[in-house]
Every structure is written in structure tokens, then in C-alpha cells.
C-alpha positions as CSV (number, residue, x, y, z in Angstrom):
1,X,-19.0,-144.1,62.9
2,X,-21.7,-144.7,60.9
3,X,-23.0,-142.8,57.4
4,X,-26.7,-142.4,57.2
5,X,-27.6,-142.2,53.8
6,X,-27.7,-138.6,52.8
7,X,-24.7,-138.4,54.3
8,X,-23.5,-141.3,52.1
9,X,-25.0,-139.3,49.0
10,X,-23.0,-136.0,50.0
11,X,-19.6,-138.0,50.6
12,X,-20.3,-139.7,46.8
13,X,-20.8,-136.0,45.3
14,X,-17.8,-134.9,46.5
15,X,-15.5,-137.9,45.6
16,X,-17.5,-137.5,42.2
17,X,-16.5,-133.4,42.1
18,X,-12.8,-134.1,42.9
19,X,-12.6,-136.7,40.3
20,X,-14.0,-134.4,37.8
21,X,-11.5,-132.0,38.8
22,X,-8.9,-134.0,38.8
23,X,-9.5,-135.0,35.1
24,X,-10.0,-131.3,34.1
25,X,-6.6,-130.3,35.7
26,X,-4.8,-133.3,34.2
27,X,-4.3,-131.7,30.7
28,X,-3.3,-128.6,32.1
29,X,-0.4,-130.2,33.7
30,X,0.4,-132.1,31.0
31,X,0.8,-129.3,29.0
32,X,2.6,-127.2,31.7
33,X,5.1,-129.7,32.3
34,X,5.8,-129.7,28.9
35,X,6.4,-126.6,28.2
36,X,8.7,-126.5,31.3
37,X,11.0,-129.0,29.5
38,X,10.7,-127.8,25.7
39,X,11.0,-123.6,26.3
40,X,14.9,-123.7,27.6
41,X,15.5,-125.9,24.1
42,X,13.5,-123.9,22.1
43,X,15.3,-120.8,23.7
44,X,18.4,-122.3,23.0
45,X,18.0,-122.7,19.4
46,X,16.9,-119.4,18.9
47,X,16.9,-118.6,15.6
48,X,17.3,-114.7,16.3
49,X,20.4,-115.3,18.2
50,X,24.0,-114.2,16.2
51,X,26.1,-117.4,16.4
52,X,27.6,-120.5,15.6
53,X,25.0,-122.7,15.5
54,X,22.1,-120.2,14.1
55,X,24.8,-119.5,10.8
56,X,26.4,-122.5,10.4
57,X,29.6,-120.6,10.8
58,X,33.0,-122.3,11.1
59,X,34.3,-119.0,12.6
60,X,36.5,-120.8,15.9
61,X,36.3,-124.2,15.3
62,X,32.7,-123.7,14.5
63,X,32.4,-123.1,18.2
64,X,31.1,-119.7,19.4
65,X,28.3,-117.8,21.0
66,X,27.3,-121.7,22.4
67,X,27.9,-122.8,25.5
68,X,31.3,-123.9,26.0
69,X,32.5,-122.1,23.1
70,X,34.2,-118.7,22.3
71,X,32.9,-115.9,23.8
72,X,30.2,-118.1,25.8
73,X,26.2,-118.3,25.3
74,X,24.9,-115.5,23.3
75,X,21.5,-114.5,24.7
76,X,19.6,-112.0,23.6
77,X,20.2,-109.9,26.8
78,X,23.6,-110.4,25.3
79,X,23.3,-106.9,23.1
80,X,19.7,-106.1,24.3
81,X,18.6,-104.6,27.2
82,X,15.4,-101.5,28.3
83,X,17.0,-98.0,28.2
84,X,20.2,-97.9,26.9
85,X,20.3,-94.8,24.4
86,X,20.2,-96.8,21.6
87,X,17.5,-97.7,19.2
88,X,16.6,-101.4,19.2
89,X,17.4,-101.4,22.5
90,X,21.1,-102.2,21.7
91,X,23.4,-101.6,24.6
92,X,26.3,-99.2,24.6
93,X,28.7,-101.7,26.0
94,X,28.5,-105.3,25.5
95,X,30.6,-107.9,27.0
96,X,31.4,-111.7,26.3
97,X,29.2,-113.9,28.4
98,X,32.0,-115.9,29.5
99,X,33.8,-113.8,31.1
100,X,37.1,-114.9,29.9
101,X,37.2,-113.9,26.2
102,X,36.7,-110.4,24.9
103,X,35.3,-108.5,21.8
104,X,37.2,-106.1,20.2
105,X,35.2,-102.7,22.4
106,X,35.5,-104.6,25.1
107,X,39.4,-105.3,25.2
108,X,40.3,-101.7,24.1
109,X,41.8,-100.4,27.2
110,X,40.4,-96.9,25.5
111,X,37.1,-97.3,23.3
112,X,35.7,-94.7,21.7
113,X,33.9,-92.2,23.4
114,X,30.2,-93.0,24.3
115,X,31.2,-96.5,23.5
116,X,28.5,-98.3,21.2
117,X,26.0,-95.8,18.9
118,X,23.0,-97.0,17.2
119,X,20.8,-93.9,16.9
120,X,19.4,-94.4,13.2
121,X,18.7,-98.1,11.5
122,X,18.1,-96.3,8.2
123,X,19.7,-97.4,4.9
124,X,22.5,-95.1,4.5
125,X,23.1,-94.3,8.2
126,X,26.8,-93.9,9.7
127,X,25.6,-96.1,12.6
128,X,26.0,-99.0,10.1
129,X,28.8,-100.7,9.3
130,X,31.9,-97.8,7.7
131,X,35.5,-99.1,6.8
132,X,36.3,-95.9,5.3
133,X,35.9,-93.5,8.9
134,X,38.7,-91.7,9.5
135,X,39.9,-93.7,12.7
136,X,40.1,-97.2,11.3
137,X,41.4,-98.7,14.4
138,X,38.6,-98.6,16.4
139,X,34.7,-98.3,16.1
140,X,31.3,-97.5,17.7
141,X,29.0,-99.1,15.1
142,X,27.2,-101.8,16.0
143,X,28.3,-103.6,12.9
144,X,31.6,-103.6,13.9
145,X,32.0,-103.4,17.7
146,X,32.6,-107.1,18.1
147,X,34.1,-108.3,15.0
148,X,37.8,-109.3,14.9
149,X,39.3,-108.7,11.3
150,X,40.8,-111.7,9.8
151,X,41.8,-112.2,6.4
152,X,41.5,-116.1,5.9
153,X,38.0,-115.1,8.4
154,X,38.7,-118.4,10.2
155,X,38.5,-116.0,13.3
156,X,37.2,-113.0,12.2
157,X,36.1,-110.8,9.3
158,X,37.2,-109.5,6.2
159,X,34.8,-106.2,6.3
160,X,33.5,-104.2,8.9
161,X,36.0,-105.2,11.8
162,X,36.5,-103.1,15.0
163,X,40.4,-102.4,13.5
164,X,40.8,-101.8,10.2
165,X,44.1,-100.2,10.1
166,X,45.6,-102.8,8.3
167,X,45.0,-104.0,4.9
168,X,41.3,-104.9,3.9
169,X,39.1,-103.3,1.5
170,X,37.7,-100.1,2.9
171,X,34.8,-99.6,0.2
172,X,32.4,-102.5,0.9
173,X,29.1,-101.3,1.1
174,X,29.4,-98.4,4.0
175,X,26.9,-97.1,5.8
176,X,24.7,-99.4,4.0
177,X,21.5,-102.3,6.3
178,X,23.6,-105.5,6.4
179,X,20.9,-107.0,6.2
180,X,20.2,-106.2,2.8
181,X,22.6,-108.9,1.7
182,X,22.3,-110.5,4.9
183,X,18.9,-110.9,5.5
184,X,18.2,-111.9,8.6
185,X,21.8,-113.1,9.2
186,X,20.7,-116.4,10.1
187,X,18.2,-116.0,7.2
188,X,20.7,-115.8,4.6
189,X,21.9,-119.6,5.3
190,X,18.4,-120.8,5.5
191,X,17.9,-119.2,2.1
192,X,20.9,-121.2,0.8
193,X,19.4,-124.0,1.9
194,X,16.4,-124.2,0.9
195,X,16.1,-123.1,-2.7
196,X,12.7,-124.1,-4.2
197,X,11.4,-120.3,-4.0
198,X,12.0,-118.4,-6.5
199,X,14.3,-115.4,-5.7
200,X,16.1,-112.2,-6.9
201,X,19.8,-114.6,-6.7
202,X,23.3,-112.9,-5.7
203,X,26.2,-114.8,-6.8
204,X,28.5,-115.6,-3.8
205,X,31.7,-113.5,-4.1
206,X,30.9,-111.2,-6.8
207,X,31.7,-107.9,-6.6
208,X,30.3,-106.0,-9.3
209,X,28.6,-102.5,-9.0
210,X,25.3,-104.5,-9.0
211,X,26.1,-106.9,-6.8
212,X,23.2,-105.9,-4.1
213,X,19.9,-106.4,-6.0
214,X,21.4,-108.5,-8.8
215,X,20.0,-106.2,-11.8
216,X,22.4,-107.5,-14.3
217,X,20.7,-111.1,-14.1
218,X,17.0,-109.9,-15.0
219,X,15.3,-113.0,-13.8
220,X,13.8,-114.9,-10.9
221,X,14.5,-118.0,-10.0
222,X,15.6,-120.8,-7.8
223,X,19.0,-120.3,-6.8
224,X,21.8,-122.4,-7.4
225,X,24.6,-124.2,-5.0
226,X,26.9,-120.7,-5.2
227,X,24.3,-118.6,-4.6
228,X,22.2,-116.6,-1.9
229,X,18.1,-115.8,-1.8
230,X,18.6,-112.0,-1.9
231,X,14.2,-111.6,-2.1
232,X,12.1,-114.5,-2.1
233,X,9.1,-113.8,-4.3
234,X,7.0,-116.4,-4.0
């Protein structure tokens, strides 16, 4: 068969118009097929997620809340999830992705009632974190649902543990944000790290009555090696 030329002219267009196309699509794929291979790492290191690798925690071999680890891969539909009850969308039971291990709620053959309760994030709220309640060997704060209490804390937590019947100081800040001295959780080692900013500094370890907003120093500053960016002001 032969092309006469207009038909010639109308086969050229078209080649031309799906080349063009082609080369306007191409970018768009690129960047596509990208973002199909970087989003699951960038999910993975998730600086909002509680574990191992996010605080630089030793806690289990330095092993948990990651894949392969204890407890298994923390995700944020880990704690999270739409209409629980809670505030924050926090759920009211939570369970180890793995399957196999267990936090502390979760292994109680009888949790408390109503299981996890997270009703008011303000500073001062019994929702938070209370080592002086009247039952000490169980708990429904958020704080403390899934913490194991462990004195040397290679495996657990000296504060604000699901049981703490035993020995342990009951008084350490109940009641009170965590992440006042935590910020951030993940924040607080970042802070340590990186201490060019200037900062309102809390001494690692020390107890005093001041030992939240660090009045007693009077000064901003970088931090030092033992200590934690409680406010970084500039």
C-alpha cells in the first residue's frame, strides 16, 4: 500500500505527537518509580515511631520495635487507629506486632477495666504517667501500658512501668506530659546530639526539685556531653 502525501504528512504528525508525549510522560515516571522505592524506607525510618532505632535505645539488645526484633515492627497503626475512645486516636488495647511477645496489658490475663484510657493530654492529667495510684500492679495509662519495669532498664523501665508493686520510686513526675523532659521522645536524642543551639540544658540524672525547666542554672546555652536540650531557643 501506498501513502499519498497528506497521508504521509498525517502519519508524521502523529509519530511527532506520541513522541512528544512520550517525553512529557517520561519524568512523571521517573519520579513515580521513585517514590515507589524510597516511601517504604522513608516509612521505615520514621522518626515518629517509639523504638529502637528512632531512640538509639539499647533496651533488648538494642533490638526492638524493628523488624526481627522484640515485640516486632512498630507501625504507627501499632497504637493508632479512627475511633477508639481515646484522644489522639490511641487505641484501648494494643498488641505486639509479632505476635509472639507481649506488653505488659496485653499479657495480664485480667487488665484493668476499659483497658487503655487517654481522655485528657493536658499537663497534670491522671491519663499520664502515675507511680503513686493506688493499684501499682497494673495500669491504664498510656505511659505505662507497655512498659516492663526493670531496675538495671536493660529490658524495661525504672518509672512509669505497668507493675510497680515492687521497689522503684513512686514520686517521679506523676501525672505530668512526658514529653516535657522527653520532647518528642525521639527528639530528646537528637537534641543530645546535636548541640550547637542554644538551649534551656537539664543535667542527665539529676533529681532536684528543679530538675524540669532547669531554673537553678539561669543561662542558655549549648549543652554539654551529660546533658539534654530541654527548649531550644534559637
Amino acid at each position: 500500500m501506498k501513502l499519498n502525501h497528506t497521508q504521509m504528512e498525517a502519519t508524521e504528525m502523529k509519530v511527532n505527537m506520541t513522541s512528544s508525549a512520550g517525553k512529557k510522560l517520561a519524568p512523571i515516571m521517573t519520579i513515580i518509580i521513585a517514590l515507589m522505592i524510597l516511601l517504604p524506607a522513608i516509612a521505615t525510618a520514621n522518626t515518629m515511631i517509639h523504638n529502637s532505632t528512632t531512640l538509639g535505645s539499647t533496651k533488648h539488645g538494642g533490638s526492638w520495635g524493628v523488624a526481627g526484633g522484640k515485640y516486632g515492627e512498630f507501625t504507627c497503626g501499632t497504637c493508632h487507629a479512627r475511633n477508639t475512645g481515646n484522644i489522639k486516636r490511641v487505641k484501648k488495647i494494643i498488641t505486639a506486632p509479632n505476635g509472639v511477645d507481649q506488653f505488659p496489658i496485653e499479657a495480664d490475663p485480667t487488665p484493668p477495666a476499659g483497658d487503655i484510657t487517654f481522655l485528657d493530654a493536658r499537663e497534670g492529667s491522671s491519663d499520664f504517667g502515675d507511680d503513686s495510684r493506688a493499684d501499682k500492679s497494673q495500669s491504664a495509662n498510656i505511659c505505662e501500658a507497655c512498659h516492663t519495669y526493670d531496675a538495671a532498664q536493660s529490658v524495661g523501665v525504672q518509672f512509669h512501668a505497668y507493675d510497680m508493686s515492687g521497689p522503684g520510686d513512686p514520686g517521679h513526675y506523676n501525672n505530668a506530659d512526658c514529653m516535657v523532659c522527653h520532647p518528642g521522645l525521639q527528639a530528646a536524642r537528637l537534641y543530645r546530639l546535636s548541640r550547637l543551639s542554644t538551649c534551656q540544658c537539664w543535667r542527665v540524672g539529676q533529681q532536684s526539685a528543679d530538675h524540669r525547666f532547669n531554673n537553678s542554672r539561669g543561662s542558655y546555652r549549648p549543652c554539654d556531653d551529660t546533658e539534654l536540650c530541654l527548649r531550644e531557643l534559637s
